[in-house]
N, C-alpha and C positions, 0 to 999 in steps of 0.2 A: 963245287964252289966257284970253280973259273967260270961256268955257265951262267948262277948268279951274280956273280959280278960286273958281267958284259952285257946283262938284263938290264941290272939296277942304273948303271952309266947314263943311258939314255934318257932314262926318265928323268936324272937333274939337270938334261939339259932342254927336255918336255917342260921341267917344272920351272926354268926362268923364262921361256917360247911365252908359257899363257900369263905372265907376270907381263913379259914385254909388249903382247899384242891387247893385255888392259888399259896398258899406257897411250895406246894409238886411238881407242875408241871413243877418249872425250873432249881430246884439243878442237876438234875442228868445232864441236859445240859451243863451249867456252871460249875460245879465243878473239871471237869476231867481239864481243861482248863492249872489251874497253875501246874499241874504234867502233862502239855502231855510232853515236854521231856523226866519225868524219863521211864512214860507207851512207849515212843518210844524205850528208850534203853535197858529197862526189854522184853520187846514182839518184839523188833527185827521190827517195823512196820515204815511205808515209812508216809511221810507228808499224802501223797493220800489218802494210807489205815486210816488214823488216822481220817482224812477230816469226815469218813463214820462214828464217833461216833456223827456228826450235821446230814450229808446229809438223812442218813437212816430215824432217827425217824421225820424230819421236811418232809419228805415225806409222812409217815404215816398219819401224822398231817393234811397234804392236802388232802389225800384220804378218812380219816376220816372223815373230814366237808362233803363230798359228800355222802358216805356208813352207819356214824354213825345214822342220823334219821331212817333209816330203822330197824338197828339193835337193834333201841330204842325198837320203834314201836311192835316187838317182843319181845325183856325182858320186857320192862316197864322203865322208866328212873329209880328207886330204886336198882333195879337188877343189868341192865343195869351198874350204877355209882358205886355199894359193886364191881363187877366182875373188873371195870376199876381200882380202888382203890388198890384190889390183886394184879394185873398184874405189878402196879406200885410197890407194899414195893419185889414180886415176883421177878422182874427184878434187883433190886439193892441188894436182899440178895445173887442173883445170880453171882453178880459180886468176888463173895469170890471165884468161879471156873474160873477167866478168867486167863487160863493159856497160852491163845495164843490172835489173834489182834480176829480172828473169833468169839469166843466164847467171847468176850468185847463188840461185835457188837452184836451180839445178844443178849447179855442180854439185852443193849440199845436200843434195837428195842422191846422188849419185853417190855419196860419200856415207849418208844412212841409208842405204840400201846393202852396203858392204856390212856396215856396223852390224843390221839386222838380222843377217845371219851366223856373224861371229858370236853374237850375245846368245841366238841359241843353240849354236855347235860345244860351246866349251863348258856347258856344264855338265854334257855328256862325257867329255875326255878326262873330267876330274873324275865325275864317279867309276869311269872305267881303269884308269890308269891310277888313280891315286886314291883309291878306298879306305884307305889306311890314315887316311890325313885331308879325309873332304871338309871338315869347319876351317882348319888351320889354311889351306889353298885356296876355300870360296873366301874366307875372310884376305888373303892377301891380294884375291884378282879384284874383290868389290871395293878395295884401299887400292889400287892400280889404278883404275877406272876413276878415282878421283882424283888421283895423284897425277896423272895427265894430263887431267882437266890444269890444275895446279901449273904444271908445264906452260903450257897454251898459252895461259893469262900471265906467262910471267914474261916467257920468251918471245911472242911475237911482237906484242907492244915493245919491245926491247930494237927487236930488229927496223919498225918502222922510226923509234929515235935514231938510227944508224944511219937511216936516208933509207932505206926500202920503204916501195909503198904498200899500203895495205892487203893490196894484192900479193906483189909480192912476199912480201912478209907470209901471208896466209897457203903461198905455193911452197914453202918449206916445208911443211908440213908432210909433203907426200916424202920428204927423207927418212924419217925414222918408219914410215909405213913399209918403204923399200927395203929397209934393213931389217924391218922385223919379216917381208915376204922372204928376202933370203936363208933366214934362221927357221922360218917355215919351210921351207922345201927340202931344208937338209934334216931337219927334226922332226917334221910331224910323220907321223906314223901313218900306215894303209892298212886301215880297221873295214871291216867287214858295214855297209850300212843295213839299219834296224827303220824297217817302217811304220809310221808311229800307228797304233792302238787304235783307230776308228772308231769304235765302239766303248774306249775307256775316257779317251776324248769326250766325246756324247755323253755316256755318262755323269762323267764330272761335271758337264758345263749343265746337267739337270739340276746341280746340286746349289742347295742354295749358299752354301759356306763358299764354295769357288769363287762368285760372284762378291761376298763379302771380302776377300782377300783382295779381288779385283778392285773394288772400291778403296777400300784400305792403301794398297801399292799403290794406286794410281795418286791419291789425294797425296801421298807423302813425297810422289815423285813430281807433280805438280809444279810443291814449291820449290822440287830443285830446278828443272827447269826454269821456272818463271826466274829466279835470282840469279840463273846465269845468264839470263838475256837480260837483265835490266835494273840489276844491284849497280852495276859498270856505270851505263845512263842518268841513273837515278842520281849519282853523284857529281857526275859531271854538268848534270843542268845545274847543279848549286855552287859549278866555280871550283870542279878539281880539274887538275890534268889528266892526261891519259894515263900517265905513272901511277898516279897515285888513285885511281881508281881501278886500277888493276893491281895495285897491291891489294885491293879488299880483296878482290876475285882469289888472290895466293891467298891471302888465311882462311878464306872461306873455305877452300878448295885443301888446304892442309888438314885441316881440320874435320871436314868428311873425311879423306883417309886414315888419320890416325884411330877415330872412335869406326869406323867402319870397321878395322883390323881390331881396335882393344876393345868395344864393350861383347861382342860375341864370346869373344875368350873370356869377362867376367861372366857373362851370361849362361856360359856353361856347363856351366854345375847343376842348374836346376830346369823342370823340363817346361816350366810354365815363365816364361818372357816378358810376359806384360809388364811387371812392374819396369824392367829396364826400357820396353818401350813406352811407357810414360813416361819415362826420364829423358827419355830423346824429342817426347812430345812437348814435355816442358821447356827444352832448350830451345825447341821452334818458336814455341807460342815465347818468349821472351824477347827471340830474335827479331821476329816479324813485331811483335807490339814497341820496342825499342825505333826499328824502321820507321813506324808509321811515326810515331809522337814524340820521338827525341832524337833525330837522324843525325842531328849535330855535335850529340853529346857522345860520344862513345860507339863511332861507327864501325871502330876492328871491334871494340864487344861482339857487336849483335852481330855483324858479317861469322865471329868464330861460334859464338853458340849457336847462330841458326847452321851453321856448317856442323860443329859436333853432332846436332838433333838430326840434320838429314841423311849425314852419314852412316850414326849406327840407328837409325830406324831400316835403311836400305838393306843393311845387312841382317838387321833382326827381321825383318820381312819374309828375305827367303829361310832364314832357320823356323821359322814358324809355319811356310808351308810345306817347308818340308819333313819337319815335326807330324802333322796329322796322318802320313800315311807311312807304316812301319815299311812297307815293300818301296823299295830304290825306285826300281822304274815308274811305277805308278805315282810316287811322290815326286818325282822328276816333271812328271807329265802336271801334276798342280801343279808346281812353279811355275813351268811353262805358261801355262794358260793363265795364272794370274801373272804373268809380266808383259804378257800379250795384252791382256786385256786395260791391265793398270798402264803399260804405254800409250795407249789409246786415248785413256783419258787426262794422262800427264802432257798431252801434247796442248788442250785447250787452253789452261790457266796464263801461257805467257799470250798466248794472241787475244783472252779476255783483260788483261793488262793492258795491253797495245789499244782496243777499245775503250778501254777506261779514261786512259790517259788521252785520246781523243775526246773525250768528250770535258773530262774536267780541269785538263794540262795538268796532272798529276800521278803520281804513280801511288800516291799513300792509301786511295782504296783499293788498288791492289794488294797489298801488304794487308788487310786488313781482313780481304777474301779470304786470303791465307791463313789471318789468326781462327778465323771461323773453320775452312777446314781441317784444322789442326784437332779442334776442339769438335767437329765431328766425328775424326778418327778418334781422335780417344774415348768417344763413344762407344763406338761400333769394335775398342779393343776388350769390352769388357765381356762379351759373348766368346771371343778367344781360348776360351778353359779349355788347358790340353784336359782334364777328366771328361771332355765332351768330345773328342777328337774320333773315338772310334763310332761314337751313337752318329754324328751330323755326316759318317760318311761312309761308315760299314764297309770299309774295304779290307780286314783284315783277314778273310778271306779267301778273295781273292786271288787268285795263281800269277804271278808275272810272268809274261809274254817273251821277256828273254832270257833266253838259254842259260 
């Protein structure tokens, strides 16, 4: 009993590490958002070049899901997650020298470069460490992860009313990154690294369902992106403050955590999803069509439904790929590769924005890109049928690779 007891200790102080280091991976995204006009008229920078403080590191992010097990594999996920940790508080203390649009962007890329390997290290430490409670932990790290965001857009703008500038303001950030690298070094654990599957890899990526989820993630990630660079904006061309357009940013951002963490838990009981992901597609297509054609009428509305919609689609996403394949690690390895692949293309929609809005000084066909990809994906959810789950990818089979 005293040996379990001295077991289980650790892990609840594992299980608040991956709650706290959720919290660190979306401020620096989010928070530029309610100052991108001042950073546009300090840095002299065009919508396009602005676009590149989403597109860059949501690229990394995808490339990461593909490069970061290898890179595991060689540090060790402990090493590995302290090294991503720096990169991250690195990147935003960095932000004190961005004296041009270039040097903004690289710190930023320097800060999604960190993210890109945390995003695929910790889904490995839940299925390893916490088997017993993976929806309960993935749904509280995927409400983290916005609840941050949430943070970002409430806090910084706060500090630059204080007298801080937007720099500064935006180099705080590397504080809660520091405190969560401290809480890292004393808690995370020295696990053995798994190199990933080559060949299950391969596989997958012949399959043509992998590539559907790819599409799927990516359209739905899209519009989060795109509305956290330029929900903020959008508002402020029409005559808000910075307060008061980063308070959309909090209820948007409240609101993806709260349905991220509760509609998986409704959803749990039965093993086919869709219908609740149409529920969260509706809330999008509401939000976005509110945006484009009544921005004036009830802008916390459609800032919260389109926030409830991208939240719990985010989360019903991974519970759906990792629904089709009964074996952990094999299912682990979709996810993977559809979050790889779905970053990739979630990275385009804000910098197809940023062109739009050059061309027609508006942002409502953007918003309206969005109502169409909404109404894609709920398309391409109707092939979805978990009774299809073992024909479209026959891995039941299978043998998994680890031990």
């Amino acid at each position: 009993m005293g040996k379990q007891a001295a077991v289980s200790q650790p892990n609840y102080g594992l299980f608040v590490l991956i709650i706290l280091i959720g919290l660190n991976l979306r401020p620096f995204l989010v928070a530029p958002g309610p100052m991108i006009v001042d950073i546009i008229d300090d840095l002299v920078m065009s919508y396009g070049a602005v676009s590149l403080l989403t597109l860059v590191p949501m690229i990394l992010m995808g490339i990461g899901a593909f490069i970061a097990p290898g890179i595991q594999a060689v540090l060790g996920t402990r090493r590995g997650l302290l090294s991503a940790l720096t990169l991250l508080a690195l990147g935003s203390a960095l932000k004190l020298l961005a004296v041009n649009g270039m040097t903004l962007i690289v710190t930023t890329a320097i800060c999604g470069a960190g993210v890109a390997f945390i995003q695929s290290a910790i889904p490995g430490i839940i299925k390893e460490k916490f088997s017993n409670c993976i929806p309960l932990l993935t749904g509280l790290y995927s409400g983290s992860l916005m609840a941050g965001g949430a943070f970002g857009a409430h806090v910084i703008p706060l500090l630059v009313d204080f007298g801080y500038s937007w720099r500064q303001a935006l180099a705080w950030l590397a504080l809660p990154a520091l405190i969560t690298l401290a809480g890292a070094f004393r808690l995370l654990p020295g696990t053995p690294a798994i190199r990933p599957e080559t060949r299950l890899v391969l596989r997958l990526l012949r399959c043509p369902r992998s590539w559907t989820l790819m599409g799927v993630f990516g359209l739905i990630n899209g519009g989060y992106t795109s509305i956290i660079a330029w929900l903020a904006p959008y508002y402020r061309s029409q005559g808000w403050s910075t307060g008061d357009a980063a308070g959309l940013i909090v209820i948007l951002t409240f609101c993806q955590a709260s349905c991220a963490i509760g509609i998986p838990i409704l959803a749990r009981h039965r093993i086919d999803r869709r219908p609740w992901f149409w529920l969260t597609l509706m809330l999008q297509a509401a939000g976005f069509f509110g945006l484009a054609f009544m921005p004036a009428s009830y802008p916390e509305v459609w800032a919260g439904v389109c926030g409830a919609g991208l939240g719990g689609s985010f989360a019903l996403g991974l519970m759906i790929a990792l629904d089709h394949i009964p074996d952990p690690v094999q299912a682990g390895t979709l996810a993977a590769i559809m979050q790889g692949g779905g970053f990739l293309i979630a990275a385009f929609p804000p910098w197809l924005i940023a062109i739009f809005h050059d061309w027609t000084g508006s942002f409502q066909s953007g918003w309206l890109m969005h109502l169409m990809f909404v109404l894609t994906t709920a398309v391409f959810c109707f092939c979805l049928n978990p009774k299809r789950y073992a024909d479209v990818l026959r891995f039941n089979n299978v043998p998994s690779t680890q031990a």
